[in-house]
KOLNU-692509 format. One line per field, with one value per residue (C-alpha): residue in three letters; z, y, x; chain. Coordinates in nm, 2 decimals. Example, Ala and Ser with C-alpha at 12.3 -4.5 7.8 and 13.67 -1.06 7.14 Angstrom:
<atoms>
resn: ALA,SER $
Z: 0.78,0.71 $
Y: -0.45,-0.11 $
X: 1.23,1.37 $
chain: A,A $
</atoms>
This chain:
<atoms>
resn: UNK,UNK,UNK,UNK,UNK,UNK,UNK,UNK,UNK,UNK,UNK,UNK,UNK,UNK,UNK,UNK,UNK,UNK,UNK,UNK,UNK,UNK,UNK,UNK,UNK,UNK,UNK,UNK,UNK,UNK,UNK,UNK,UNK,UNK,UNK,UNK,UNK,UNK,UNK,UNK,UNK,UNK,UNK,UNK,UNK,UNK,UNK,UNK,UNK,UNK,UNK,UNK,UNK,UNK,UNK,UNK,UNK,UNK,UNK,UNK,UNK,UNK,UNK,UNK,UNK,UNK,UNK,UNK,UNK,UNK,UNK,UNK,UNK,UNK,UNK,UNK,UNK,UNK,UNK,UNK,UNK,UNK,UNK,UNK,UNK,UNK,UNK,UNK,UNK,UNK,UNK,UNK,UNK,UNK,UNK,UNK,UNK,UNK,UNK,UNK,UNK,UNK,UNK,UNK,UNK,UNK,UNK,UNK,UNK,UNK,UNK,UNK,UNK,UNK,UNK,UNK,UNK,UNK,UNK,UNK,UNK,UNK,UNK,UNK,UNK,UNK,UNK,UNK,UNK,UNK,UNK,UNK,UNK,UNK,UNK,UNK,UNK,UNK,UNK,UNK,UNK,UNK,UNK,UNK,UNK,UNK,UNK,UNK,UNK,UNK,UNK,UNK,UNK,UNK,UNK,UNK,UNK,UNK,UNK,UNK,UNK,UNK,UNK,UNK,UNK,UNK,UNK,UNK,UNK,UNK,UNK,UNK,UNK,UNK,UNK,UNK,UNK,UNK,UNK,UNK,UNK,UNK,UNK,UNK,UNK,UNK,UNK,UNK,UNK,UNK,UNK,UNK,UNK,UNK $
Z: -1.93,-1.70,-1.98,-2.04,-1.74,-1.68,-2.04,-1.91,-1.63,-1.81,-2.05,-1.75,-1.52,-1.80,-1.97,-1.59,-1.56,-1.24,-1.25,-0.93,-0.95,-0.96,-0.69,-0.86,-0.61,-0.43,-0.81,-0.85,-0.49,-0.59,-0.91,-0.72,-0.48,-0.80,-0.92,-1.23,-1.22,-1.59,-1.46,-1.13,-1.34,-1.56,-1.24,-1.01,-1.34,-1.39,-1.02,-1.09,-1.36,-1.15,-0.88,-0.61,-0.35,-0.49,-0.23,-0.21,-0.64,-0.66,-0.34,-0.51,-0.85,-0.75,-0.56,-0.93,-1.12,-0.87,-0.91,-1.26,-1.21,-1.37,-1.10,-1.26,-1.29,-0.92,-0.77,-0.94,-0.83,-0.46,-0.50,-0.55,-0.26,-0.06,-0.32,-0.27,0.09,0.16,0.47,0.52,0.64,0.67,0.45,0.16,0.17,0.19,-0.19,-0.29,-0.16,-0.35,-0.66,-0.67,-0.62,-0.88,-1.12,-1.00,-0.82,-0.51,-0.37,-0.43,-0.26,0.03,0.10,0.09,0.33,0.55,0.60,0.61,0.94,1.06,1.06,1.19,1.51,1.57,1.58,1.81,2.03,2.06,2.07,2.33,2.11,2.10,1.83,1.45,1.11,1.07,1.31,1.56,1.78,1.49,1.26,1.49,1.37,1.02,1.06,1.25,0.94,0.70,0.92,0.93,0.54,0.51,0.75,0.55,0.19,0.34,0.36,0.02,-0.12,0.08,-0.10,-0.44,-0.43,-0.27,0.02,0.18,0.56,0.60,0.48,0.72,0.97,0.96,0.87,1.20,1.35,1.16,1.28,1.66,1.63,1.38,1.49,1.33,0.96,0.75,0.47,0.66,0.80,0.43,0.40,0.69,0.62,0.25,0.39,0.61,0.25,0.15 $
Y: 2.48,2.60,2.66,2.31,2.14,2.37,2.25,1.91,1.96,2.12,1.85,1.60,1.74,1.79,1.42,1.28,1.50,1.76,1.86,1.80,1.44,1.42,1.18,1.07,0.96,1.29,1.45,1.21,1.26,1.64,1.60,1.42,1.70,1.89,1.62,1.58,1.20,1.10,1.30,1.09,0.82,0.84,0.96,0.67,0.44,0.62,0.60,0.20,0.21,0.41,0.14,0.42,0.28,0.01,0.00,0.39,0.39,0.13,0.23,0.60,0.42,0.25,0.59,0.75,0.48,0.48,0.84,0.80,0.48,0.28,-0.03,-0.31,-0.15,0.02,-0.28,-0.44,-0.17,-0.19,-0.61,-0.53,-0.29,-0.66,-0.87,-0.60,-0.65,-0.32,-0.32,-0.46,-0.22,-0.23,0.08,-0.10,-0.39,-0.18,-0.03,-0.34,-0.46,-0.16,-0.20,-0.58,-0.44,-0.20,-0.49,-0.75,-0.99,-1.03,-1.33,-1.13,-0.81,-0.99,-1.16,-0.79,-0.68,-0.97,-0.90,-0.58,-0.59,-0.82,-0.63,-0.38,-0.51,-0.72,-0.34,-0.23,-0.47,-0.46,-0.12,-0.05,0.23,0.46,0.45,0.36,0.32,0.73,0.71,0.94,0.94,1.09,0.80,0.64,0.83,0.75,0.40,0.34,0.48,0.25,-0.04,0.11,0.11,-0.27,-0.41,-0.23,-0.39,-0.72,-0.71,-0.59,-0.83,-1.14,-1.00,-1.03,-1.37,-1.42,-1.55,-1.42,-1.59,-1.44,-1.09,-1.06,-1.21,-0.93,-0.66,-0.74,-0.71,-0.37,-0.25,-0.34,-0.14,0.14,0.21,0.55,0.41,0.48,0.27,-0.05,-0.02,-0.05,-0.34,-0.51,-0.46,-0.58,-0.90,-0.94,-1.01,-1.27 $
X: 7.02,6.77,6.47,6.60,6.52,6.23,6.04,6.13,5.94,5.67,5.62,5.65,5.39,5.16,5.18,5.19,4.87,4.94,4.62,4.43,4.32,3.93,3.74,3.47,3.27,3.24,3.20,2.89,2.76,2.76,2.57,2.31,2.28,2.22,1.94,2.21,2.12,2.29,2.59,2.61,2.57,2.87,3.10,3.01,3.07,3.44,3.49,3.47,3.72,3.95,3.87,3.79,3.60,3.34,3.11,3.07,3.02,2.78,2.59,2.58,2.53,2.25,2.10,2.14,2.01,1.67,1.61,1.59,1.33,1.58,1.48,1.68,2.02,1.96,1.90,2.19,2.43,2.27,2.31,2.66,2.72,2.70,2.91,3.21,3.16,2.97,2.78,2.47,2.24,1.84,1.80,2.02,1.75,1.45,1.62,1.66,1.34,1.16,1.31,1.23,0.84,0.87,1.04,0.73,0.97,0.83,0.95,1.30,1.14,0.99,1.34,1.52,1.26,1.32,1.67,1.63,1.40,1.60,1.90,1.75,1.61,1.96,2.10,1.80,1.84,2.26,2.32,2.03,1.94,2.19,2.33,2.11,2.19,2.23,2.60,2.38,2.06,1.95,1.95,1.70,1.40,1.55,1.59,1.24,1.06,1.26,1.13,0.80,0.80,0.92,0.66,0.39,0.59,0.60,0.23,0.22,0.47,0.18,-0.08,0.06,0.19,-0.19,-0.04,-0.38,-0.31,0.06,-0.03,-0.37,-0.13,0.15,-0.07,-0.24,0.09,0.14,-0.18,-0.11,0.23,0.12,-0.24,-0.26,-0.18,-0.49,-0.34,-0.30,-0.59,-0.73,-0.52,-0.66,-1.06,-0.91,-0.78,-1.04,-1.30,-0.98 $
chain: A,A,A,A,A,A,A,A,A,A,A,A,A,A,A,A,A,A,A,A,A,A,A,A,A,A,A,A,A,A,A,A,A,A,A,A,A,A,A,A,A,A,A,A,A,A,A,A,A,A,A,A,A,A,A,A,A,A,A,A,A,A,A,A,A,A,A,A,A,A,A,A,A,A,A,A,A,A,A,A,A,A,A,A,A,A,A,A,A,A,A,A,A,A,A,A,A,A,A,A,A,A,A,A,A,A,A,A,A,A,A,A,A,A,A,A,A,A,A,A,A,A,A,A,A,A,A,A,A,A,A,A,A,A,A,A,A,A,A,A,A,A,A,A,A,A,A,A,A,A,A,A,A,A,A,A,A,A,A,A,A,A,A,A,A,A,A,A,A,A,A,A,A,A,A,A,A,A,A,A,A,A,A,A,A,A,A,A,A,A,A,A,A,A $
</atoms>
């Protein structure tokens, strides 16, 4: 009776599956750590069929699908960070902003950018700078050079469209904030010929 009950069990625990379930997500995370980028891929993607946390796989979805250039499909994954209501942060626009450049949409990239700096200075200015993006003091430095970045992409995105007047006018802007930025100052004795 016992061996019975005991190959019952057996059979039980191993059709139910008693192994240790997997979280995908962290599996992924860890394979990008490990620059295993297809690998991440595939995880984040089972994580979704699991139905794990969506905003967590797409946001590391679209994190994979960047390192591996793949532009489109990261900033679709990053796109739908927001439509599973993921938080809106500036450093989730500035991806989506960069991938948008890389694709040649710029209207779409200046728009990322847009909200992305405007995020970003909503949160400067209502948590009188304690507390950033990063969760820390820490984050400040981090989210300061993602702002950086999209100011210096907006003007990029203005040039593109040839939107001469709006790019000389924001890379003036730059300037006045970032005076030690060799590369804007290029842009702005570039603009100046325009």
């Amino acid at each position: 009776m016992k061996k019975g009950v005991l190959c019952i069990l057996l059979v039980a625990c191993l059709t139910a599956g008693c192994q240790k379930k997997v979280n995908y997500i962290e599996q992924g995370t860890q394979q990008m750590e490990e620059q295993k980028y297809e690998d991440a891929v595939s995880s984040f993607q089972q994580s979704l069929e699991k139905k794990e946390d969506a905003q967590e796989a797409y946001r590391g979805l679209g994190m994979a699908y960047y390192e591996q250039k793949d532009y489109k499909a990261a900033r679709e994954a990053f796109q739908n960070v927001i439509a599973n209501d993921g938080e809106e942060s500036a450093v989730l626009y500035n991806f989506i902003g960069v991938c948008s450049m890389q694709l040649d949409d710029m209207e779409g990239a200046l728009d990322a950018f847009q909200k992305g700096i405007a995020l970003a200075e909503k949160a400067d200015s209502s948590e009188s700078g304690t507390q950033k993006e990063g969760g820390n003091k820490d984050g400040a430095a981090d989210l300061s050079k993602t702002i950086q970045e999209m100011k210096f992409n907006e003007i990029v995105c203005y040039e593109q469209l040839h939107d001469w007047q709006s790019a000389k006018e924001k890379a003036e802007a730059y300037i006045a904030k970032y005076p030690d930025d060799q590369a804007a100052q290029k842009e702005v004795e570039f603009l100046k010929t325009r």
